[in-house]
GURORO-397686 format. One record per residue (C-alpha): z, y, x. Coordinates in Angstrom, 2 decimals. Layout:
N
+---------+---------+---------+
|       w |       v |       u |
+---------+---------+---------+
|       Z |       Y |       X |
...
+---------+---------+---------+
//
This chain:
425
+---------+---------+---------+
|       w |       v |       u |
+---------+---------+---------+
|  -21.73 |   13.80 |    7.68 |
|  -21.67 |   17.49 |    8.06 |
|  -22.54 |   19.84 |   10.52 |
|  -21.32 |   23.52 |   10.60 |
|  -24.94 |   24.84 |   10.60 |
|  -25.30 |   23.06 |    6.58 |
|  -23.34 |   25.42 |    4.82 |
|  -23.58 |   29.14 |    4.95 |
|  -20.56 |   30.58 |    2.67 |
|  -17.67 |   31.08 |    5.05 |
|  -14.71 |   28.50 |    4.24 |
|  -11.29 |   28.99 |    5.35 |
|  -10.67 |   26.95 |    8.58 |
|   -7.41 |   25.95 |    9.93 |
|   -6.42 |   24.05 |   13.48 |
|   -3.96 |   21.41 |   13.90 |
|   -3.51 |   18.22 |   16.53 |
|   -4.16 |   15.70 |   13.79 |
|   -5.34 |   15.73 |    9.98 |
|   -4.65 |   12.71 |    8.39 |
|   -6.87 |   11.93 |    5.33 |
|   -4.37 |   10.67 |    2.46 |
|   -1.27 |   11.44 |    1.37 |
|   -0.29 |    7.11 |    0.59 |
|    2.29 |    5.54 |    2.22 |
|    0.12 |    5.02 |    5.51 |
|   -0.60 |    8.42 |    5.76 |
|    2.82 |   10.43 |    4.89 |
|    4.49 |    7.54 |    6.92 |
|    1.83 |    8.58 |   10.24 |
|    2.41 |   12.39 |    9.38 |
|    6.02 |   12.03 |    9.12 |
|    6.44 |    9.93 |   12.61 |
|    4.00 |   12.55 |   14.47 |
|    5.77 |   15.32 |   13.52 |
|    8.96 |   14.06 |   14.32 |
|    7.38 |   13.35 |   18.32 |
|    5.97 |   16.97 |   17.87 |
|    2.86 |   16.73 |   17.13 |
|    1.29 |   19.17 |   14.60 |
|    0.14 |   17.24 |   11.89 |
|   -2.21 |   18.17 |    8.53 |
|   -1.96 |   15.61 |    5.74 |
|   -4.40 |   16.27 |    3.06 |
|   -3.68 |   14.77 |   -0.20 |
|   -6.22 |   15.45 |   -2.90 |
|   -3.75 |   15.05 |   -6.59 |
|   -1.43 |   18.13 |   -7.56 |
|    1.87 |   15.43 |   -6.95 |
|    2.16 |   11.45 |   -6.48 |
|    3.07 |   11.06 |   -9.57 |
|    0.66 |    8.57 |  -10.34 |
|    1.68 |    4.34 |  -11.75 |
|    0.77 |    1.54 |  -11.02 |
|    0.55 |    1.45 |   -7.50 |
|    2.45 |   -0.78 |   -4.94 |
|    6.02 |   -0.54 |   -5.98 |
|    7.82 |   -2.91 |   -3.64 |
|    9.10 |   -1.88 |   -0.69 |
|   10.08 |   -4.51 |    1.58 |
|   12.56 |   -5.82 |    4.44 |
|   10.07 |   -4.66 |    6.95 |
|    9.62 |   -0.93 |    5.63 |
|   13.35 |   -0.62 |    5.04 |
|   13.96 |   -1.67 |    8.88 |
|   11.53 |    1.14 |    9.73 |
|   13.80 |    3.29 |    7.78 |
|   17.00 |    2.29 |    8.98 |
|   15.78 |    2.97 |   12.69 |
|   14.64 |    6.79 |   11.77 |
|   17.91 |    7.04 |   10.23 |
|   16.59 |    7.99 |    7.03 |
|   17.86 |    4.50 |    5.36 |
|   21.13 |    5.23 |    3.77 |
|   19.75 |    8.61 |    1.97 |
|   16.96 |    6.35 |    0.61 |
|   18.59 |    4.19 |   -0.80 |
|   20.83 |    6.92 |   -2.53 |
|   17.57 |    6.69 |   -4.37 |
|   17.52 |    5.01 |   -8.10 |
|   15.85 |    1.86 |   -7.07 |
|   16.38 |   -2.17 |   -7.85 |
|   16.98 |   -4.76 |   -5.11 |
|   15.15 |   -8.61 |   -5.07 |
|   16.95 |  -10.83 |   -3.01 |
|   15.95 |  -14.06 |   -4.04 |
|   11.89 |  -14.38 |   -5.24 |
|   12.19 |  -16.31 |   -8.55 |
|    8.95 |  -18.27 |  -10.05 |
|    8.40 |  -19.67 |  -13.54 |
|    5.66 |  -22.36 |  -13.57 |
|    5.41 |  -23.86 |  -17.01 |
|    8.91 |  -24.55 |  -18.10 |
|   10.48 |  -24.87 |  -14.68 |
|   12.10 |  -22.02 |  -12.73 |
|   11.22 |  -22.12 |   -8.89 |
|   13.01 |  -19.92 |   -6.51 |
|   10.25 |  -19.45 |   -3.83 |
|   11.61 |  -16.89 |   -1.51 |
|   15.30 |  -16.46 |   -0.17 |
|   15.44 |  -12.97 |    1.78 |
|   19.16 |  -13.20 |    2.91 |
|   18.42 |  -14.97 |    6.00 |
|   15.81 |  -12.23 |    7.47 |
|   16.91 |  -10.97 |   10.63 |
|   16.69 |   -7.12 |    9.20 |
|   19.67 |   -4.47 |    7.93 |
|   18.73 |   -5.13 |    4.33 |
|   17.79 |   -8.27 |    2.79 |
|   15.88 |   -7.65 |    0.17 |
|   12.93 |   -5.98 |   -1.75 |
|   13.42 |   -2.42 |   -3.02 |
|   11.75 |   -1.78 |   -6.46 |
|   10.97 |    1.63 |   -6.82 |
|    8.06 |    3.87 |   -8.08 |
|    5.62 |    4.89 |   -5.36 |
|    6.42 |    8.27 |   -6.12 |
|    9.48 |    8.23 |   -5.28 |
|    8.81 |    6.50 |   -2.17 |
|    6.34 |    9.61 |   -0.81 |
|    8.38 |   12.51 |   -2.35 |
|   11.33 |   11.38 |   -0.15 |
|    9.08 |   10.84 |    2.91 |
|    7.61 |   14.63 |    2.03 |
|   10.96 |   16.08 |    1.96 |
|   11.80 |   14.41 |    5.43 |
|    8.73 |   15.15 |    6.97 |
|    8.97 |   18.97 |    6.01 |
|   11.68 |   19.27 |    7.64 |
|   10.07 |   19.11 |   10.74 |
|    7.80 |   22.17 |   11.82 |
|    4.51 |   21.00 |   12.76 |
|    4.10 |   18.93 |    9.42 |
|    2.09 |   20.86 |    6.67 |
|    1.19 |   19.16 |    3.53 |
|   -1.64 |   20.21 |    1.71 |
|   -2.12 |   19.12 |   -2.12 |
|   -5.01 |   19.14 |   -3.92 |
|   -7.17 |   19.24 |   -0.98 |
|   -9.38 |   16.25 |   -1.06 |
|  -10.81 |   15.69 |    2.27 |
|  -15.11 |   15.02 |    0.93 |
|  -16.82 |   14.96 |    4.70 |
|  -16.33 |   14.67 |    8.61 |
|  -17.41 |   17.24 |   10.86 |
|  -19.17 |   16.07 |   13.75 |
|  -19.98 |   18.04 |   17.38 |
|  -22.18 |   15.26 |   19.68 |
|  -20.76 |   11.72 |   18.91 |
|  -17.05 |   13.17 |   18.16 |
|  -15.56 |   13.95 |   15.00 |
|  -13.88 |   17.17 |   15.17 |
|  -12.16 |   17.90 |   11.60 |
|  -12.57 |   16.99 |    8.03 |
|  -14.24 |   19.23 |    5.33 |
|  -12.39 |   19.64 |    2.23 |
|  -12.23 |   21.20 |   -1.36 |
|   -9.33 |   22.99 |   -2.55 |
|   -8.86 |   24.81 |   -5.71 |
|   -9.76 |   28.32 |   -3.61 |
|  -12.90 |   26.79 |   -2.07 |
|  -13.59 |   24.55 |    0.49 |
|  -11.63 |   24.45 |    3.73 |
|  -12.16 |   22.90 |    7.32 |
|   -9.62 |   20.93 |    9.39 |
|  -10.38 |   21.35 |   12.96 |
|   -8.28 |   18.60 |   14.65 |
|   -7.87 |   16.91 |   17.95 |
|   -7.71 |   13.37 |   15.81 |
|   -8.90 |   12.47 |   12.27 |
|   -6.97 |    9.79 |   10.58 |
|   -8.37 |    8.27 |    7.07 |
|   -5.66 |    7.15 |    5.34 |
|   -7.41 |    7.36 |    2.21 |
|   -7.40 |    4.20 |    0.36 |
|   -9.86 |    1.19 |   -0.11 |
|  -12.45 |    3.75 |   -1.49 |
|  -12.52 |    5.94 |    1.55 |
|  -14.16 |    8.88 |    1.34 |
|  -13.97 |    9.57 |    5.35 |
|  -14.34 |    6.01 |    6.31 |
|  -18.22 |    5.90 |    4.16 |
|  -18.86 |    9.65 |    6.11 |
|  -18.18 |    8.14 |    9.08 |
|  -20.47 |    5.02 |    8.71 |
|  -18.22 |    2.17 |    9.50 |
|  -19.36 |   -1.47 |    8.97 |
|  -17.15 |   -2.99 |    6.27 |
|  -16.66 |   -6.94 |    5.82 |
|  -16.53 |   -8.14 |    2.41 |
|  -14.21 |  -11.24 |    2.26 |
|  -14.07 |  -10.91 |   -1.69 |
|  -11.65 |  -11.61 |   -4.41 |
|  -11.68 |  -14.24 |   -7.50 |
|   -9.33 |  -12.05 |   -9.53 |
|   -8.59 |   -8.60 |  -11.17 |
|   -5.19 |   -7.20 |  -12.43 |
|   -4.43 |   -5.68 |  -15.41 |
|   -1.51 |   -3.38 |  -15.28 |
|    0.73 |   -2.60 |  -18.02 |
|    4.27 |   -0.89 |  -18.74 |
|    6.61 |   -3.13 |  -21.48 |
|   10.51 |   -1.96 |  -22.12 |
|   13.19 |   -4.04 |  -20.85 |
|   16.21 |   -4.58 |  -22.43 |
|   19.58 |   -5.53 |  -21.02 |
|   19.30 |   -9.45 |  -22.31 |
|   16.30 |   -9.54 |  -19.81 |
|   15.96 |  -11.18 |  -16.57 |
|   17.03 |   -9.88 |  -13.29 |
|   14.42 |  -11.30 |  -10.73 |
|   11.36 |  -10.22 |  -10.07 |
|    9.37 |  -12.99 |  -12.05 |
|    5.67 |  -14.70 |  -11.53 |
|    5.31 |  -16.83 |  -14.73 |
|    1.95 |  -19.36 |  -14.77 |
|    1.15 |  -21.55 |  -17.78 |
|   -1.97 |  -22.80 |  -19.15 |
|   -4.39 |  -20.27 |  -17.30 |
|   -1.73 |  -17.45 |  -17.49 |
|   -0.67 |  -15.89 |  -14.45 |
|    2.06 |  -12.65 |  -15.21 |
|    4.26 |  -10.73 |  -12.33 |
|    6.93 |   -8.48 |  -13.97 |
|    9.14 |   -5.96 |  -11.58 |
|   12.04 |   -4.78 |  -12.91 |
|   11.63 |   -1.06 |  -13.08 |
|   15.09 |   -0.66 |  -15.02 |
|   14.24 |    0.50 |  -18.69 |
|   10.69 |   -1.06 |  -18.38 |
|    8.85 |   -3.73 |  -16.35 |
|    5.95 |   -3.20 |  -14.80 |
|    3.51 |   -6.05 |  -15.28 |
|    0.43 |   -7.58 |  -13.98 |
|   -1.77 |   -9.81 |  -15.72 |
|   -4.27 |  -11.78 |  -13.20 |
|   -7.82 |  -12.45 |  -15.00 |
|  -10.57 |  -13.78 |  -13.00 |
|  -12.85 |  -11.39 |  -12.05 |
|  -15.39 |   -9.76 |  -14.09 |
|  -13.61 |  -10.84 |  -17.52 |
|  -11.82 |   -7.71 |  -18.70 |
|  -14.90 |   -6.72 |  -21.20 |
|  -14.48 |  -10.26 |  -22.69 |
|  -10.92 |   -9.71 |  -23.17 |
|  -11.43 |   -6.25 |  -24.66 |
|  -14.18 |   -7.96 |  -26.92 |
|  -11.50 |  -10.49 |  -28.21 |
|   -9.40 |   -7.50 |  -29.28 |
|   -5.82 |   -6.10 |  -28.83 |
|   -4.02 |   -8.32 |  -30.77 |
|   -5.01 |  -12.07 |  -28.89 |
|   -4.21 |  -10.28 |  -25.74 |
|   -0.53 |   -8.88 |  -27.06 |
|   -0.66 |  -12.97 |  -28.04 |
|   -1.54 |  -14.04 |  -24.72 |
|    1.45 |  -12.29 |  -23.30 |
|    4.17 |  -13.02 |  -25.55 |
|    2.87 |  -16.63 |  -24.73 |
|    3.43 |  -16.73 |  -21.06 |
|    6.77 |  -14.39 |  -21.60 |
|    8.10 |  -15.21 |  -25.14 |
|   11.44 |  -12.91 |  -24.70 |
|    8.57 |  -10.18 |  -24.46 |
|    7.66 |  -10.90 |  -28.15 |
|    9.24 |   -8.35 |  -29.61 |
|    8.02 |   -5.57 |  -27.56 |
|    3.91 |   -6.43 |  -26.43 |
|    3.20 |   -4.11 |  -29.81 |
|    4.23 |   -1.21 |  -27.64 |
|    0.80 |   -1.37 |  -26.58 |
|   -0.85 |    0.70 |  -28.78 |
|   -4.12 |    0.65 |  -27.47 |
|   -6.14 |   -0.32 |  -24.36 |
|   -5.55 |    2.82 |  -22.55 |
|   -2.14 |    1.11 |  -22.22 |
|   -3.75 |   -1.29 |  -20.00 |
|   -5.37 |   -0.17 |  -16.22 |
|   -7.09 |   -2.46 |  -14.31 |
|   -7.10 |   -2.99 |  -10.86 |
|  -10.65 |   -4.43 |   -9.41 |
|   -8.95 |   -6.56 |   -6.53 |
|  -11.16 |   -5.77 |   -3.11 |
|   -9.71 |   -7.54 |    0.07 |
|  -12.27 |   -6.30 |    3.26 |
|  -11.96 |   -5.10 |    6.52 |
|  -13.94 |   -2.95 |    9.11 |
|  -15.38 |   -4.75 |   11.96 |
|  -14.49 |   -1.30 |   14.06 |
|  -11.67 |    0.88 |   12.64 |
|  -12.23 |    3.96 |   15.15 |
|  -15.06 |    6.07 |   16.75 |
|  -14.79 |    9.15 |   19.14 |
|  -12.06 |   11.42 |   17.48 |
|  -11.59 |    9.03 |   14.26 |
|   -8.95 |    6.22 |   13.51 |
|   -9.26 |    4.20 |   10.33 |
|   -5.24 |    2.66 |    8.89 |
|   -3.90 |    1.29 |    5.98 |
|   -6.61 |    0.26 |    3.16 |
|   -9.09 |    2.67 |    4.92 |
|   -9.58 |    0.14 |    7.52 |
|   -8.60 |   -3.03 |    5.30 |
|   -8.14 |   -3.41 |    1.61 |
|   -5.90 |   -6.18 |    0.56 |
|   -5.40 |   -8.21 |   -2.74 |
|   -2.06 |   -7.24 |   -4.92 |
|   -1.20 |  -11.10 |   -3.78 |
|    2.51 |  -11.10 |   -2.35 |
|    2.96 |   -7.15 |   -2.73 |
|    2.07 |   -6.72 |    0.73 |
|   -0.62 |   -3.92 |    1.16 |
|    1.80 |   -0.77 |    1.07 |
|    4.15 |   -2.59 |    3.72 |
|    1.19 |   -3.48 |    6.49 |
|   -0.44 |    0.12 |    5.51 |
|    3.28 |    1.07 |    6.82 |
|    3.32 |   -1.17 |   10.13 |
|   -0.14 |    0.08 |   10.96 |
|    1.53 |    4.15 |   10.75 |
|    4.14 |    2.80 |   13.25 |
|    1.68 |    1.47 |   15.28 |
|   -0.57 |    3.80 |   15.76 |
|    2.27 |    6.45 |   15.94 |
|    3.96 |    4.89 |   18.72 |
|    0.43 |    4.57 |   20.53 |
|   -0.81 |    7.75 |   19.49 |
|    2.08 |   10.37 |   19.61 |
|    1.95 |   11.22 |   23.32 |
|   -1.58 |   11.16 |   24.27 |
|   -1.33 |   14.01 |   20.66 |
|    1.13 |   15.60 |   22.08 |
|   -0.61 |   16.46 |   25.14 |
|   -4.08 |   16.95 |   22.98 |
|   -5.52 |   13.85 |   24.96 |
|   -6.24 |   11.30 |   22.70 |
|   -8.97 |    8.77 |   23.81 |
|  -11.28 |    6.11 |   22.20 |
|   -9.19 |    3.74 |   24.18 |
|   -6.35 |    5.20 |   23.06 |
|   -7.69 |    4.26 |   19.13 |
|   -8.79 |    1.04 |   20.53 |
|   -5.40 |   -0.51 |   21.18 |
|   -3.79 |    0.63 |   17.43 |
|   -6.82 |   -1.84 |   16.20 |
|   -5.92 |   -4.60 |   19.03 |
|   -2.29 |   -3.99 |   17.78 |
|   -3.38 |   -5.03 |   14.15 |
|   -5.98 |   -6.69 |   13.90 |
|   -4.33 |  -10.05 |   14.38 |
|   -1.67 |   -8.76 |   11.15 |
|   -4.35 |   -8.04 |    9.21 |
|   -6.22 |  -11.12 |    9.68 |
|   -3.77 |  -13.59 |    9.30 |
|   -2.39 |  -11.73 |    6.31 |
|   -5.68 |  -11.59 |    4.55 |
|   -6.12 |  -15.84 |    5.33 |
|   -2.93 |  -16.01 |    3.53 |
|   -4.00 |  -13.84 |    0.70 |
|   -7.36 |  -15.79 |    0.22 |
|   -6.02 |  -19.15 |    0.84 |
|   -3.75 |  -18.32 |   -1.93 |
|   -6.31 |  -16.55 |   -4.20 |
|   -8.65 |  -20.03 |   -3.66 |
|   -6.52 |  -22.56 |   -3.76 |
|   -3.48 |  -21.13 |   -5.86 |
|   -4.06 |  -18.58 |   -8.29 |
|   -7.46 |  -19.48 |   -9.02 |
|   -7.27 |  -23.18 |  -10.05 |
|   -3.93 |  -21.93 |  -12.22 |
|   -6.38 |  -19.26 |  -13.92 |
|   -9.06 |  -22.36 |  -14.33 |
|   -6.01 |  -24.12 |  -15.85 |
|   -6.31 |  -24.48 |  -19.81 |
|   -3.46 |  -27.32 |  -20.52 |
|    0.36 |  -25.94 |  -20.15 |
|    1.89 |  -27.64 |  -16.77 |
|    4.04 |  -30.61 |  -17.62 |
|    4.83 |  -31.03 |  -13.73 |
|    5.70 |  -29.37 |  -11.05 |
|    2.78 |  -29.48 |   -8.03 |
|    4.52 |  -31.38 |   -5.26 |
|    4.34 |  -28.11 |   -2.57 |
|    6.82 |  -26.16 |   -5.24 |
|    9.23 |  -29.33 |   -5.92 |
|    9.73 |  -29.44 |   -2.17 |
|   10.68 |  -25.69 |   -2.28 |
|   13.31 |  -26.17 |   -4.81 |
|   14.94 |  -29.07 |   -3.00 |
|   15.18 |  -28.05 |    0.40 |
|   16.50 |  -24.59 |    0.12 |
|   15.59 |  -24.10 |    4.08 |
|   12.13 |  -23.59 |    3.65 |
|   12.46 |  -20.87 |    1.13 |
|   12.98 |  -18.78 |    4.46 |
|    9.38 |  -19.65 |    5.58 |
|    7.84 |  -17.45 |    2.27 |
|   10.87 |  -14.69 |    2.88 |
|    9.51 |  -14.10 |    6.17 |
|    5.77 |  -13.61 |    5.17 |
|    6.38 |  -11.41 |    2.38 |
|    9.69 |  -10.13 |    3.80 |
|    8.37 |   -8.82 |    7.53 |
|    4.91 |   -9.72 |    7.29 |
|    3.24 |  -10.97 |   10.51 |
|    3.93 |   -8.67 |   14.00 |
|    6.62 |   -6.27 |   11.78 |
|    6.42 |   -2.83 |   13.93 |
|    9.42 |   -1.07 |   15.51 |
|    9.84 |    2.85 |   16.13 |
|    9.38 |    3.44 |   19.73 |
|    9.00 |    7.12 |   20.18 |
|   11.79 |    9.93 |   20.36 |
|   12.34 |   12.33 |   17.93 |
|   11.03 |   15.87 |   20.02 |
|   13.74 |   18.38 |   21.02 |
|   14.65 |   20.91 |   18.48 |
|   13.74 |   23.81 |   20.40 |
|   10.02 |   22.20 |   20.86 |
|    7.50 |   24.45 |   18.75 |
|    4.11 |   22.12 |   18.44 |
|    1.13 |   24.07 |   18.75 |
|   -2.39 |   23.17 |   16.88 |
|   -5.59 |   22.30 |   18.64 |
|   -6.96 |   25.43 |   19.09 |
+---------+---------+---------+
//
């Protein structure tokens, strides 16, 4: 935690309403929403671009609806993207549709597929077109600064040196390894994860499926969204076992996929080597307290989630619109209080605590015994039979994964034109 007395080079300093740590969905989607009420807004994103894979890729029914209400829905989807509208599983043999989305009471019924990327550089371009957003790349906020018991501004490094964020609000939006959220001290709650993913990239061809496909066999467990020329995959190992897989070499894992996908035979050798393969060390926690005195933890800052259901990016969403509708007008007039920061966690904490029961349930009593699993499945469990015959429930799972628990709703006006935000100071 740093004080301005700790440092005596002079580093540039700049004022705004609010700096939001992170430049992820949570935080561009915040920035964007603030701006767009009037507030002046900082976003601090520490990478030259987004451009970075194998992140969440899925946007959902939910997000789109938030889209659709800032009227930014049809341009997005003028977007190269793929659509899910039924959720298709492959347990042993047998394919189970799990999910139908069509009967979601949202504009568009279905999951988008697109890169994350693509996702942020279209909610940069909107957001800059508002003038109290500023976007700052490769400035990687590294420390609070702290007057009393109130945070005041971030400290960050930049390519010219460091630089200081005065601000009326700091919001980390920084990820499950946040920097700003272990400054600040905030008690974390491990609730722990079984599993870690492997990420890969395989081409697709046009003979391929459609769906987006969860295949589990015989202690497999593969997800595969259709990215158009490619799919992205996940593999699900327990966790702690990617050294033993390395150790059994290259080759037995290509084996191990072509196994649980066999129209992927042809094409696991375009793994060349294991730097073809990323893995994800699954985390699912949550703070016990996401804010203190000029400081608001959202998104995986205040509760990292497993990759279960493709969920994360889509609550780190709700909780922007949440706080933004809470938040905008107490910024606007430069007025924010710890009550104020209170009621964005009352507002999601109950989301975020029934979603992670789901995601553990289903990590304990799901994924895990399937990963335990070394004889192929002959027979359907009776849970996923019922699913296939009685086409009504489907909608139960299209709902959870489709809106998520509390979806959000925009609430605030976009500010006049002629309204000029000014900073803090």
């Amino acid at each position: 935690m740093a004080t301005d007395q700790e440092s005596n080079a002079t580093p540039e300093r700049v004022a705004t309403t609010c700096c939001i740590a992170g430049g992820g969905p949570a935080g561009m989607m915040l920035g964007f929403l603030l701006a767009r009420a009037g507030a002046d807004v900082t976003v601090l994103e520490k990478h030259k671009d987004f451009l970075r894979d194998f992140r969440g890729d899925t946007v959902h029914p939910s997000t789109l609806e938030v889209l659709y209400e800032l009227g930014l829905l049809d341009d997005f989807l003028k977007r190269p993207h793929q659509e899910a509208r039924d959720l298709v599983a492959y347990v042993g043999q047998e394919q189970v549709p799990f999910a139908d989305l069509s009967h979601l009471p949202t504009h568009c019924k279905f999951v988008v597929l697109m890169p994350q990327w693509d996702f942020l550089n279209f909610l940069a371009e909107r957001s800059q077109q508002h003038p109290g957003f500023h976007l700052r790349m490769e400035c990687e906020a590294t420390d609070i600064l702290v007057e009393g018991d109130r945070v005041k501004g971030v400290r960050a490094a930049t390519k010219r040196g460091e630089l200081q964020v005065l601000a009326n609000l700091v919001v980390a939006a920084d990820g499950r390894h946040s920097t700003i959220r272990a400054k600040a001290g905030f008690d974390v709650m491990q609730i722990g994860a079984p599993i870690d993913v492997l990420w890969m990239r395989i081409p697709r061809t046009s003979g391929d499926p459609e769906q987006l496909l969860g295949r589990v066999d015989a202690g497999k467990f593969f997800v595969m969204l259709n990215r158009g020329d490619y799919w992205q995959c996940a593999y699900v190992i327990p966790k702690g076992r990617f050294e033993a897989i390395r150790a059994a070499g290259l080759a037995n894992f290509q084996k191990d996929l072509a196994e649980i996908a066999p129209f992927l035979s042809d094409r696991v050798g375009e793994l060349k080597s294991w730097d073809d393969v990323k893995l994800l060390s699954v985390a699912v926690d949550r703070l016990r307290q996401w804010y203190r005195e000029g400081l608001l933890c959202i998104g995986d800052a205040a509760h990292a989630m497993s990759p279960i259901g493709g969920i994360g990016i889509n609550l780190a969403i709700q909780d922007a619109v949440a706080a933004a509708n809470i938040l905008s007008d107490p910024l606007c007039k430069k007025s924010v209080s710890t009550n104020d920061l209170r009621r964005v966690q009352q507002r999601r904490m109950f989301p975020t605590r029934a979603t992670q029961a789901l995601q553990v349930f289903a990590q304990d009593r799901i994924v895990g015994p399937a990963l335990k699993r070394t004889a192929k499945i002959t027979r359907l469990p009776l849970a996923l039979k019922i699913l296939r015959s009685w086409p009504l429930l489907r909608r139960i799972p299209a709902r959870v994964v489709g809106m998520g628990f509390r979806p959000e709703h925009v609430k605030i006006p976009a500010a006049s034109p002629e309204k000029t935000p000014t900073a803090v100071r």
